[in-house]
C-alpha positions in Angstrom: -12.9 -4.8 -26.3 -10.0 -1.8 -26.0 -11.1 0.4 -23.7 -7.6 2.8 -24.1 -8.8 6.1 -24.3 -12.8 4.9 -24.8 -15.0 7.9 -24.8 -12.3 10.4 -24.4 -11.1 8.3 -21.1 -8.4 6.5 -20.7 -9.3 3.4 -19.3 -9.0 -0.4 -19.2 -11.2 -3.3 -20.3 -13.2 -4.9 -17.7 -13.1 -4.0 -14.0 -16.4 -2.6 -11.7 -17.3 0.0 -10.2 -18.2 0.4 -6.6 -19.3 2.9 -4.3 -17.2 4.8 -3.4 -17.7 6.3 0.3 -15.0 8.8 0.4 -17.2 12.3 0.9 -16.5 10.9 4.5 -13.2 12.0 5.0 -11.7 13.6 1.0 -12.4 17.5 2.4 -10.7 16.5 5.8 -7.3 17.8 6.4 -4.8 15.6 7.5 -4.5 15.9 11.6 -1.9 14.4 13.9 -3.4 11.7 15.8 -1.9 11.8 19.9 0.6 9.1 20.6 -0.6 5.8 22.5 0.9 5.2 25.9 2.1 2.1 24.2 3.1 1.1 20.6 4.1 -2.2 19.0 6.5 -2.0 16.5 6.4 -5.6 14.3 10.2 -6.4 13.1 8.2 -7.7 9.6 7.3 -4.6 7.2 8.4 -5.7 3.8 7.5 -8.4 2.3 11.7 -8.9 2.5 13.6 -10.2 5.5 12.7 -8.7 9.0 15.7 -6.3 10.0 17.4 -7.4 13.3 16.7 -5.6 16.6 19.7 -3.4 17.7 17.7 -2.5 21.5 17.4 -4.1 24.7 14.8 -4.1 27.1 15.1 -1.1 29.3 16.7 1.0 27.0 15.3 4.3 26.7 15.5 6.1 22.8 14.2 8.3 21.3 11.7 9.6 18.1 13.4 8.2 14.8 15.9 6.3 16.0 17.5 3.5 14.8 16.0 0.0 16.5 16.7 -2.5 14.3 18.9 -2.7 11.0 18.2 -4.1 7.8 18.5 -7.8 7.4 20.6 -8.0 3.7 19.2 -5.6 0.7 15.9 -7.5 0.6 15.1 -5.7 4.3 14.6 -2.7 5.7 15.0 -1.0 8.9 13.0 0.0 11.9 13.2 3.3 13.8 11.3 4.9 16.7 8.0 6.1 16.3 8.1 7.5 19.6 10.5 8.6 22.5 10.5 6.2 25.5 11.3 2.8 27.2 11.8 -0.8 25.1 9.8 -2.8 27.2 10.2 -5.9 25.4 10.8 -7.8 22.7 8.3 -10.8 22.2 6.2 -12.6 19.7 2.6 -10.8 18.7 0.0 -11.7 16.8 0.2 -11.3 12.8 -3.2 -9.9 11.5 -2.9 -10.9 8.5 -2.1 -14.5 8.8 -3.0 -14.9 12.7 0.6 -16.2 13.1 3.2 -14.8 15.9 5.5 -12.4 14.8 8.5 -10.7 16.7 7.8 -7.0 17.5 9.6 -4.5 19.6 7.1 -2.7 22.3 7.6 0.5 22.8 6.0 2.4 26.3 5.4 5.9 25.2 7.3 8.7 27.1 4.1 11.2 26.9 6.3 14.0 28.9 8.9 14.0 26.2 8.3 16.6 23.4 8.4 13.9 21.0 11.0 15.2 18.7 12.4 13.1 15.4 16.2 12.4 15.4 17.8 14.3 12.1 20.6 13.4 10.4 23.1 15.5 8.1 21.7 17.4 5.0 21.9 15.7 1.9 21.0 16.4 -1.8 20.0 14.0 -3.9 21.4 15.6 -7.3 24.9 15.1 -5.7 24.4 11.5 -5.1 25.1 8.3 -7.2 22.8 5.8 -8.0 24.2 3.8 -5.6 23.9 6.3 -2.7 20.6 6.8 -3.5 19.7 3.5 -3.2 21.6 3.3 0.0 20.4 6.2 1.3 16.7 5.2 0.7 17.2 2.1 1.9 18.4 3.7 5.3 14.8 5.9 5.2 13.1 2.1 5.8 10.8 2.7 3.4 8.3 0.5 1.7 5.6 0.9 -0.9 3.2 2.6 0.9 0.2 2.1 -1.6 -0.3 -1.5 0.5 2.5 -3.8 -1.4 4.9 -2.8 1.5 8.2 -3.7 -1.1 11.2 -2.1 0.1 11.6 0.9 -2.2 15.0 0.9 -2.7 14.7 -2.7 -4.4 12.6 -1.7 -7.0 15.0 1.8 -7.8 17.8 -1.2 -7.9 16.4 -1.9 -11.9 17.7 -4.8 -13.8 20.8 -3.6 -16.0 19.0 -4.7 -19.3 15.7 -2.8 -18.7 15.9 1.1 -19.3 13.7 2.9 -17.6 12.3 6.5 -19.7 9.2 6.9 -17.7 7.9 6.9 -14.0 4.4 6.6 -13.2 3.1 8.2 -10.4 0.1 6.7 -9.1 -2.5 8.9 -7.5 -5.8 7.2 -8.4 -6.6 5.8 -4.9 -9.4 3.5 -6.4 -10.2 1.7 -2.8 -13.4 2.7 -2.0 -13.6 4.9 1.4 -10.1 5.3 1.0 -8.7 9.2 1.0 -4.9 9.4 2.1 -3.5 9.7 -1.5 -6.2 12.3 -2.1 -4.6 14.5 0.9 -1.5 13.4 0.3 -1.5 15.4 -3.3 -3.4 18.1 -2.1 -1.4 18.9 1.1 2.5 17.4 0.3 3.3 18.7 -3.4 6.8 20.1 -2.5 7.6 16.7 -1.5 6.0 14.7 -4.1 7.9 16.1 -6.8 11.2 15.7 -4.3 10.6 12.2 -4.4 9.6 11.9 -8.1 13.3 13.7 -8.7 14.9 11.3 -6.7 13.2 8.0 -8.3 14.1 9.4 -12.0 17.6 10.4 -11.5 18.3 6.7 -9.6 16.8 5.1 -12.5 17.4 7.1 -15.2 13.7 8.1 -16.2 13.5 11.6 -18.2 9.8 11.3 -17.9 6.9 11.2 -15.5 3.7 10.7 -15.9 1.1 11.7 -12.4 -1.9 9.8 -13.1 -5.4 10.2 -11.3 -8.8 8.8 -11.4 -11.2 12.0 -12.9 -13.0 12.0 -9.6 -10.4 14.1 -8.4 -10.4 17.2 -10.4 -9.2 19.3 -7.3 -6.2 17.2 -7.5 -5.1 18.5 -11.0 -5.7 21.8 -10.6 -3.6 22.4 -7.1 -0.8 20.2 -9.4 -1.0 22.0 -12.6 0.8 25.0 -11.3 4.1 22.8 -10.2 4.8 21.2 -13.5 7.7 21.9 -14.9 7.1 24.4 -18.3 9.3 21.5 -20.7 6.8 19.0 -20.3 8.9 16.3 -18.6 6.8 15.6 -16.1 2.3 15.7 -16.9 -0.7 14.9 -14.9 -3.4 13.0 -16.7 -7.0 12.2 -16.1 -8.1 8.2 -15.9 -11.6 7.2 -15.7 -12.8 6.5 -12.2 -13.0 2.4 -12.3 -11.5 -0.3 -9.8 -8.6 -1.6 -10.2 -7.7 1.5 -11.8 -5.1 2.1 -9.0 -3.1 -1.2 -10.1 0.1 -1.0 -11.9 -0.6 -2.9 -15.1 -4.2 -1.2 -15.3 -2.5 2.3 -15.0 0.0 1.8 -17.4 -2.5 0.9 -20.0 -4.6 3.6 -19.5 -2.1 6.1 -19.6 0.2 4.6 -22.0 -1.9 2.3 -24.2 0.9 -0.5 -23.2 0.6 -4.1 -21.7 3.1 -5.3 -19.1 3.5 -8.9 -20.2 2.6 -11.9 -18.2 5.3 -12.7 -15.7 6.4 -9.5 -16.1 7.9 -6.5 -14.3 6.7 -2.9 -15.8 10.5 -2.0 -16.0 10.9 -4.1 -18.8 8.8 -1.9 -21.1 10.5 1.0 -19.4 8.2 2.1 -16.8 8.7 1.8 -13.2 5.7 2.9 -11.2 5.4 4.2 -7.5 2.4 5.3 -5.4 2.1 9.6 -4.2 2.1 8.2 -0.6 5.5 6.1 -1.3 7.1 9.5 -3.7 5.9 12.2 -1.0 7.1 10.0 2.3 10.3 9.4 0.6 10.4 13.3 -0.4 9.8 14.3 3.2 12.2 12.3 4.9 15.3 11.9 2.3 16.9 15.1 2.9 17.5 15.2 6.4 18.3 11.1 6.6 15.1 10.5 8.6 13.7 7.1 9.4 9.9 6.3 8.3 8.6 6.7 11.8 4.6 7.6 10.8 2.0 7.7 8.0 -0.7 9.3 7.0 -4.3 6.8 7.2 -7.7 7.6 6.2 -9.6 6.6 9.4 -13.2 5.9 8.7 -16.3 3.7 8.0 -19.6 3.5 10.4 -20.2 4.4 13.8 -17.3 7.3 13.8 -18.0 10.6 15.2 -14.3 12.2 14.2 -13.4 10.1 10.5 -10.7 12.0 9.0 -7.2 11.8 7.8 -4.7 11.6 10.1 -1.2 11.3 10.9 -0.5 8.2 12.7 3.0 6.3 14.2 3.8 3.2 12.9 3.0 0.9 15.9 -0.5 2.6 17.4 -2.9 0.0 18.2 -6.4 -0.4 16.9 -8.1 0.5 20.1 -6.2 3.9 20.7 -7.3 4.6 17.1 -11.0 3.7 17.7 -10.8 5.6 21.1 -9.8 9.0 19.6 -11.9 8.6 16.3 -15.0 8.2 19.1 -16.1 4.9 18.0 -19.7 4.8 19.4 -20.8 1.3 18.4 -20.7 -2.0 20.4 -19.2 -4.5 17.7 -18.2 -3.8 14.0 -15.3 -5.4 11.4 -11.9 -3.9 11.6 -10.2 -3.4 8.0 -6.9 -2.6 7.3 -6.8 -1.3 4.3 -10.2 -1.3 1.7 -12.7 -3.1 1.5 -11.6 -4.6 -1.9 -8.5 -5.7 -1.1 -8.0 -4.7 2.7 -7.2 -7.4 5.7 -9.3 -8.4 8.6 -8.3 -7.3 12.1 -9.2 -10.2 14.7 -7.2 -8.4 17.5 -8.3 -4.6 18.6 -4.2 -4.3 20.1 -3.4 -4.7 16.4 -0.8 -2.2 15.7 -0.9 0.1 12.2 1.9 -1.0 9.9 3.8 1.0 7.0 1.6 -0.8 4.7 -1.5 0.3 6.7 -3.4 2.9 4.5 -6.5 3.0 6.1 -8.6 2.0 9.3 -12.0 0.9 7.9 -14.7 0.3 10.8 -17.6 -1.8 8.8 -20.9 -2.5 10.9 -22.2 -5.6 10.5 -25.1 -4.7 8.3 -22.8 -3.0 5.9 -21.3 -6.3 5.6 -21.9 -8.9 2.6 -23.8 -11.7 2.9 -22.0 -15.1 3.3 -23.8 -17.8 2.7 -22.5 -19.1 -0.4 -24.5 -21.1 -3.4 -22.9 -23.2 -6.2 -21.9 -21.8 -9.1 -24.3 -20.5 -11.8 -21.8 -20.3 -14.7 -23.7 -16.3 -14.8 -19.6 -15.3 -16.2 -19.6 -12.6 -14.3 -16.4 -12.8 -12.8 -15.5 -13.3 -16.3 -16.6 -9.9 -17.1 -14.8 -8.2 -14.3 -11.6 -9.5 -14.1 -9.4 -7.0 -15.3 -6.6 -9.0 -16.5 -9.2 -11.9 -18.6 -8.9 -14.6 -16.2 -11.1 -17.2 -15.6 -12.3 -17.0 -12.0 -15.3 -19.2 -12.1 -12.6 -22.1 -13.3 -10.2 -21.2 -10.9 -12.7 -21.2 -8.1 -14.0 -24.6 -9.2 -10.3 -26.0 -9.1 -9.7 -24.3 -6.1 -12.5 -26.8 -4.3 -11.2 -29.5 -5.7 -7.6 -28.5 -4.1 -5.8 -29.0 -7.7 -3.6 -25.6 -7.1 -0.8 -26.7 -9.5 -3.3 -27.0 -12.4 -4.5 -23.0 -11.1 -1.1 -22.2 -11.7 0.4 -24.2 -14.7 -2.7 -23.8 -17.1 -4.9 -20.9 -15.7 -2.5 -18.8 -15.0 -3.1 -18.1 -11.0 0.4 -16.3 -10.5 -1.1 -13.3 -12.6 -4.2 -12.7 -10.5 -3.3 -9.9 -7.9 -6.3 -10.6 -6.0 -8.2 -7.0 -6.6 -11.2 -9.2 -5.6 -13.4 -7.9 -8.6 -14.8 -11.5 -8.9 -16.1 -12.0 -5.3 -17.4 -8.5 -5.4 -19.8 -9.4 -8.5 -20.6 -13.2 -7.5 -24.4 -13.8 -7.0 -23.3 -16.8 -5.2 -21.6 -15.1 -2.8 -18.4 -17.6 -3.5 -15.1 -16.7 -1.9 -13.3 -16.5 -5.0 -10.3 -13.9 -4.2 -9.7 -16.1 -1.0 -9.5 -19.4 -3.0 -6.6 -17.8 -4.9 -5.0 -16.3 -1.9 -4.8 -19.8 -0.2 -4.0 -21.8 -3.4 -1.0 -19.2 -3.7 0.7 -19.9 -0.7 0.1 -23.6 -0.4 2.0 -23.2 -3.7 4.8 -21.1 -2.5 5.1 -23.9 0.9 5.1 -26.7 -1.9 8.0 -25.1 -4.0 10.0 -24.8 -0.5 9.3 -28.3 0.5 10.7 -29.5 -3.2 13.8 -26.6 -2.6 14.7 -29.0 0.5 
């Protein structure tokens, strides 16, 4: 059924609609959260190439500065979130994989007045689009919405595929999660600064600000900024998960499906999260280095939730320590509870990626004892992009991945995890996919070689 514009909302077909949890922490201006005594800096922040450490240990530098340059154009580089002493450079636990990865530690100079390193004055209508991509790419910025690609790649469009319209995604559809929310509330000067750069570097003469209807407040503090030719609109969606991913938010603004295998830029659109837009508005002018973020802190057993401004590197614990975590045990998140990542380690450090700090009791958590598989369809009814999870799942047991991938099409699921979330049986599903995936990717290597 085509959902486009059902009702008088634009929406999608399929999806759910869970609670959402975000009364916690949506009214709660963003604060700066105090800097750790210690912060771990991991070298991997994209998903491209860790960037190469420049520092040795002893060295002393200082806030925003240049530790380690970008690996190739697929990377991106590191700067200091803090003023201090490199203590070392050594292998730390990864939390999503549970793998080592290098990180630079960082031992917090807590006299200094913590002040960012700024570089000459630069505007962006005087660049080419080759500058800007440079330029970005010098900012170390990633998609801030959780994918973590390296912004500049995705202005660096393919040469066939014109880009008329950017999409700027503000529908947050994570339960719990609020950063966006205050983001677009509290950073509109440099939202539209970043929109302006993205559309001159791809050539977009349009933008279109979408955001679920649950934040009204939203449109009204933006209406005032548009521009009076209409080039740039805010529109409404229905408030629905996944209504904050790319393909979903295209066809509910636009009425247009990206096609399978797909980028968006090759029906024109290129889309970017307000997080990603307002970070990149923020810090482009001045040649800063992403050195911070803002994170939605929050779940149970919280006496100070909020949103907060955090350094890339802070550990877990310092975050639970200020936030006055009162519990004795609970489930770290990064991220939501949809799509977010376990934390097994309480010294993990907060990443560019790292949106928000979910602290889930154990009686908030699902069930998992997990039943066979009733053939109720339900996951059949939820998946947004009409695949067939029950099917998948079942191949997934039976470890036949390529067949996930050749005839089910597994590469198209992006693991929004609307099929465990409506399971009876409690089955894994989204984790299924997740492994088959990358014992995929590690079998293509293998043939590579």
């Amino acid at each position: 059924m085509n959902l486009f514009n059902f009702f008088g909302k634009k929406t999608f077909s399929h999806g759910i609609h869970p609670e959402g949890f975000k009364e916690e922490t949506h009214d709660h201006q963003t604060r700066r959260l105090p800097f750790a005594e210690q912060l771990t800096l991991p070298l991997s922040q994209s998903v491209g190439k860790p960037p190469i450490p420049i520092v040795h240990i002893g060295q002393q530098v200082q806030r925003g500065e240049l530790i380690a340059k970008a690996n190739g154009f697929m990377s991106v580089p590191l700067h200091a979130s803090v003023s201090g002493t490199i203590k070392k450079i050594d292998l730390v636990p990864n939390a999503a994989t549970g793998d080592k990865e290098k990180a630079i530690i960082i031992n917090t100079a807590l006299s200094s007045p913590q002040t960012s390193i700024q570089g000459t004055y630069q505007e962006f209508e005087q660049l080419s689009r080759d500058e800007l991509i440079q330029s970005v790419q010098d900012i170390g910025l990633v998609g801030l919405g959780g994918a973590a690609f390296p912004a500049h790649v995705k202005m660096n469009t393919p040469k066939d595929h014109h880009v008329h319209t950017l999409i700027v995604n503000g529908c947050e559809c994570e339960p719990f999660m609020t950063t966006d929310h205050r983001i677009m509330l509290e950073q509109i000067e440099y939202l539209f600064r970043g929109m302006g750069i993205i559309m001159k570097a791809v050539g977009a003469k349009k933008a279109i600000i979408g955001i679920e209807d649950n934040k009204l407040n939203v449109i009204e503090a933006i209406k005032p900024h548009l521009p009076k030719d209409g080039h740039i609109t805010i529109e409404a969606v229905a408030t629905k998960y996944p209504q904050g991913a790319g393909k979903m938010l295209v066809y509910s603004l636009m009425g247009i499906e990206i096609p399978s295998g797909h980028r968006s830029t090759s029906i024109g659109v290129i889309i970017y999260n307000v997080a990603t837009l307002a970070s990149l508005g923020e810090l482009f002018p001045y040649r800063q280095g992403m050195i911070e973020r803002v994170i939605t802190i929050t779940g149970d057993n919280l006496n100070k939730p909020g949103n907060y401004l955090v350094p890339i590197g802070t550990p877990l614990s310092h975050i639970l320590k200020y936030a006055e975590f009162t519990g004795n045990e609970a489930e770290l998140i990064l991220g939501g509870p949809m799509m977010g990542i376990p934390a097994g380690f309480l010294n993990t450090p907060v990443k560019k990626s790292t949106g928000t700090v979910l602290v889930l009791d154990k009686r908030s958590s699902k069930d998992s004892d997990i039943s066979p598989c009733i053939k109720c369809s339900m996951c059949l009814q939820a998946c947004p992009i009409n695949l067939n999870p029950s099917e998948l799942g079942l191949l997934a047991t039976k470890r036949k991945y390529d067949v996930m991938e050749d005839q089910y099409h597994l590469k198209d699921c992006f693991e929004c995890g609307c099929c465990s979330y409506v399971c009876p049986s409690n089955i894994p599903l989204v984790q299924y996919f997740r492994i088959a995936k990358t014992l995929n990717r590690e079998r293509y290597k293998q043939e590579e070689t």
